[in-house]
C-alpha positions in Angstrom: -13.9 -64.5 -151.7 -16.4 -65.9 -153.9 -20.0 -66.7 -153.1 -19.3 -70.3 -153.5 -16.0 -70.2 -151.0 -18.5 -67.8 -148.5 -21.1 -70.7 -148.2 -18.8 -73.6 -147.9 -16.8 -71.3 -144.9 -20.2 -71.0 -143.9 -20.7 -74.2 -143.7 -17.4 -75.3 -142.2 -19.0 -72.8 -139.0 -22.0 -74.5 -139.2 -20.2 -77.7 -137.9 -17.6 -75.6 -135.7 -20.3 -74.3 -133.5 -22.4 -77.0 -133.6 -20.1 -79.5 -132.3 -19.2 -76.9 -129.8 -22.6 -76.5 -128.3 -23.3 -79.9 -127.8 -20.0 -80.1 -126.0 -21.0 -76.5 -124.3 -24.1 -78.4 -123.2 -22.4 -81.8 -121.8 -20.3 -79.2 -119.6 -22.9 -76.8 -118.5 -24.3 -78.0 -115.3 -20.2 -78.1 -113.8 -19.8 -74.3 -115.1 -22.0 -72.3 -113.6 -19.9 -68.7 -113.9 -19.8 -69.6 -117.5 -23.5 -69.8 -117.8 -23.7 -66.6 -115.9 -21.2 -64.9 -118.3 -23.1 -66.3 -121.3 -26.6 -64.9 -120.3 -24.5 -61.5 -119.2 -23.8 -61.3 -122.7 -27.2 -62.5 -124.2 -28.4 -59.4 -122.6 -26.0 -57.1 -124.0 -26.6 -57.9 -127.4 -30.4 -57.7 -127.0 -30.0 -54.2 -125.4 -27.7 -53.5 -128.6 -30.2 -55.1 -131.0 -33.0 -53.2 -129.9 -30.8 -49.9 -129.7 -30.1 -50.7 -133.3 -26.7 -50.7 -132.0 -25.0 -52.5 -134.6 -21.4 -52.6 -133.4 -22.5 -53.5 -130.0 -24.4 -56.0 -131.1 -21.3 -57.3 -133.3 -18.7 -57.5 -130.2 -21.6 -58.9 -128.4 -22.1 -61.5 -130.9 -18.7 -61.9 -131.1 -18.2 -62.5 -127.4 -21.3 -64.7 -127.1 -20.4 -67.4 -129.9 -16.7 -67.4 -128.7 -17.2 -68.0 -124.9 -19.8 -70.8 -126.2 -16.8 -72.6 -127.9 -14.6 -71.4 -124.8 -17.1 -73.8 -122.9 -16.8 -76.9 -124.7 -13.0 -77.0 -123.6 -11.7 -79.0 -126.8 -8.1 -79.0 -127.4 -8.0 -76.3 -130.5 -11.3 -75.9 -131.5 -10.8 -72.4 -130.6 -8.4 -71.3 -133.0 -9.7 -73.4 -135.4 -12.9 -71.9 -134.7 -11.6 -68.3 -134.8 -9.9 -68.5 -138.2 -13.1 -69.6 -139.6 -15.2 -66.5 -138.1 -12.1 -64.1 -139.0 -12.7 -65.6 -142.5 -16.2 -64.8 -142.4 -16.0 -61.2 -140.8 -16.4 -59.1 -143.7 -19.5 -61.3 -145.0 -21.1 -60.7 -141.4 -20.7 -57.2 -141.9 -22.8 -56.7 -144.3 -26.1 -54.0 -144.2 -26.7 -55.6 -141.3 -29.3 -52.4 -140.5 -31.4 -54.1 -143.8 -30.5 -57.8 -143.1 -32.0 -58.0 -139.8 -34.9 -55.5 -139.4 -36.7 -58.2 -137.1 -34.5 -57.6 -133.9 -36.6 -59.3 -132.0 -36.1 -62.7 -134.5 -32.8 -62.6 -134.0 -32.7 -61.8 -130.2 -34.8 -65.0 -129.6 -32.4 -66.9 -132.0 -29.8 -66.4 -129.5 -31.6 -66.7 -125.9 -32.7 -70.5 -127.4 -29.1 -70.9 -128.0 -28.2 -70.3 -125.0 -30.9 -71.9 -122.8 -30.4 -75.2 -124.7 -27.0 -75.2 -123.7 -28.0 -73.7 -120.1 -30.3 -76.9 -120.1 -27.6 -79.5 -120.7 -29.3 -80.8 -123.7 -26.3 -81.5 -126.3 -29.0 -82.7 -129.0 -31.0 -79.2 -128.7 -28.0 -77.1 -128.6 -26.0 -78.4 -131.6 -29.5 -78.0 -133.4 -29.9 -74.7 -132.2 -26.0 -73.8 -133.2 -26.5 -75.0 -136.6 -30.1 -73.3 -137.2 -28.9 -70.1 -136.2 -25.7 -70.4 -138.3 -27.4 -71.6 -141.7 -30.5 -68.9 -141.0 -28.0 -66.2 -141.2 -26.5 -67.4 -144.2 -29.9 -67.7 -145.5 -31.4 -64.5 -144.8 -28.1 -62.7 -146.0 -28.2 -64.7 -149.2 -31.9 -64.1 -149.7 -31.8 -60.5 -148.8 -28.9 -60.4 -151.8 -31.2 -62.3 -154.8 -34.3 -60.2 -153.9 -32.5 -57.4 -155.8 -30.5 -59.7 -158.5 -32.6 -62.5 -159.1 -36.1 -62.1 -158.8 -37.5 -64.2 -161.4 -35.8 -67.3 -160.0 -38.6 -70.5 -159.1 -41.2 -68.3 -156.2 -41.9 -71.8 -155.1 -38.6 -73.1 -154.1 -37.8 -69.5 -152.8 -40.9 -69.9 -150.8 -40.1 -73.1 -149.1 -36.4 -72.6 -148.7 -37.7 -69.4 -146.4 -40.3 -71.3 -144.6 -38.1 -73.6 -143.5 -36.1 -70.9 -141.8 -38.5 -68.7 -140.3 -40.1 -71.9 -138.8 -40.6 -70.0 -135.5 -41.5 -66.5 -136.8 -45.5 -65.4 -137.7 -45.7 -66.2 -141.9 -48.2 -64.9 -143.9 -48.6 -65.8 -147.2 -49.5 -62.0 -149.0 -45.9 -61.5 -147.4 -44.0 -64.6 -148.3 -45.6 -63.8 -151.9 -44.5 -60.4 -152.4 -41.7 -60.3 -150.5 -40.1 -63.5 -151.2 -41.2 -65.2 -154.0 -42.4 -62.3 -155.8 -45.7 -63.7 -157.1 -49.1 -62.9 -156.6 -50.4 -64.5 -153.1 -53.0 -66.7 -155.6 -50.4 -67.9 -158.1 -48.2 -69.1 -154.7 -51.1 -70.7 -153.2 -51.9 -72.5 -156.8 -47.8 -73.7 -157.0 -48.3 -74.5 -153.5 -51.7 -76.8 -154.5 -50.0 -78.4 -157.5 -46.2 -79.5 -155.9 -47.1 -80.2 -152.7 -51.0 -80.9 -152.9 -50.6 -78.8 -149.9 -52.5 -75.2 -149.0 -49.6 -72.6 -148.0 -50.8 -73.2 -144.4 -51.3 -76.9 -144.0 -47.5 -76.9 -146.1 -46.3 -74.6 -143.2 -48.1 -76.7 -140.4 -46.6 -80.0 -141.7 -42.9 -78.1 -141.5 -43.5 -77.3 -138.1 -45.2 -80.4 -136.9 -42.4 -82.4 -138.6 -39.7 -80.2 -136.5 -41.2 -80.7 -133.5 -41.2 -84.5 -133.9 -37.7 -83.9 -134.1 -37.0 -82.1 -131.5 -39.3 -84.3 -129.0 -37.3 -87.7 -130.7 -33.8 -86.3 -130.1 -34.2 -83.8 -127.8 -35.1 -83.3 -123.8 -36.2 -79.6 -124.4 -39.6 -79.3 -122.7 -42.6 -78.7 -124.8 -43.3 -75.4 -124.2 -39.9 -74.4 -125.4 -40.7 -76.7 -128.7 -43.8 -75.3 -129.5 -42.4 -72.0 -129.3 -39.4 -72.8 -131.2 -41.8 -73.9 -134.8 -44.2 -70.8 -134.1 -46.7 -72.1 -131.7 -47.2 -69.2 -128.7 -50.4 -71.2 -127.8 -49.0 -75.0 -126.0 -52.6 -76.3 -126.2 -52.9 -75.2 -129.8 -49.9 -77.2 -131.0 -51.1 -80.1 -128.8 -54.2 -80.4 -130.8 -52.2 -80.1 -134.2 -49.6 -83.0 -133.1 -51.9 -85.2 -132.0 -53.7 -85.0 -135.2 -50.9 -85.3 -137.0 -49.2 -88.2 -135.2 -52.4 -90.0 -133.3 -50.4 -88.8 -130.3 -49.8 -86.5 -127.4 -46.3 -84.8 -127.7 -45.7 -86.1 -124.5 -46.9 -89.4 -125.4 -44.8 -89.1 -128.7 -41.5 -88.6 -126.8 -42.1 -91.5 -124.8 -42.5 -94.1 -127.4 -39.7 -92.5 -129.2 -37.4 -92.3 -126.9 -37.8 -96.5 -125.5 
């Protein structure tokens, strides 16, 4: 299969499980033992993720996504949905020893999956779905050009990753080196020039912007929010969004949501 057919298959999961989470979600509060399964499984795959227990973790990734679509109860989703991943397998497989060195990324990835779903918020969970879906592509993809195309644009390499790894700690020396593979001077200057943005105040704007997203469609409390675009400190991103938007986040969600 070709690169091109891999992202479009890709994509046609993207859809699959998102429209299956938010269904997941509309059910969740009149399945209870299906909750209880799910979280049952969340903790299997973070016990094989931080084993480095690679074909645990597949089976329990396998499990988790599939009892998720299990959960939405739509007439033949599920087989629909299972051709798609069968189609995909191979493509999963891949290094995944160098593709996800950051268990702990990837294990948070999938407990806000399943807590949006556990909170009955369709909105949140089909966002969550699709994040986690088109990160994996992402990261698989990117982890692939760093060794056959490294002179491509740093900038829009840059950027395509931020927008990803909204909710992980980014540095620019490591975004510069690792991703773009520029100096971190010549990043912050494309950085200065395209955006008329700093690296950081580029990065804060991403995240604020999510967050207003989240807060406008979402009923995911704020906490969750601010950790989900890479705030561990709730009064921190407080101060940020109100500077930003002239409002609290709760006050924000309120106007929004009249």
């Amino acid at each position: 299969m070709t690169t091109t057919e891999l992202r479009r298959l890709s994509e046609l999961r993207s859809l699959l499980e998102g429209f299956a989470a938010r269904h997941a979600a509309a059910h969740a509060a009149t399945s209870p033992e299906k909750l209880k399964e799910l979280r049952s499984i969340l903790k299997r795959l973070t016990n094989a993720l931080r084993a480095r227990d690679y074909s645990a973790f597949r089976h329990a990734d396998l499990e988790l996504h599939e009892t998720i679509v299990s959960l939405a109860n739509v007439p033949m989703l599920q087989d629909t949905w299972r051709t798609v991943w069968n189609g995909l397998l191979a493509f999963h497989k891949q290094g995944f020893d160098d593709y996800f060195p950051d268990a702990r990324v990837l294990a948070e990835e999938h407990e806000h999956l399943v807590e949006t779903i556990a909170l009955g918020d369709p909105a949140a969970a089909e966002d969550a779905a699709r994040t986690h879906v088109e990160a994996v592509w992402f990261r698989l993809a990117e982890q692939t050009k760093s060794t056959t195309e490294p002179e491509g644009d740093p900038l829009q390499r840059a950027t395509a990753h931020l927008v990803f790894r909204l909710h992980c700690p980014l540095k620019l020396t490591h975004v510069a080196s690792k991703i773009a593979f520029t100096s971190p001077g010549n990043l912050s200057r494309l950085f200065r020039q395209q955006h008329g943005l700093s690296f950081q105040a580029y990065l804060q704007r991403l995240r604020l912007e999510k967050a207003a997203e989240l807060l406008r469609n979402t009923r995911l409390p704020i906490a969750r929010i601010a950790k989900r675009v890479g705030y561990r400190d709730v009064s921190r991103f407080g101060q940020h969004f109100k500077r930003t938007f002239k409002a609290t986040p709760v006050e924000y969600r309120v106007a929004e949501q009249r």
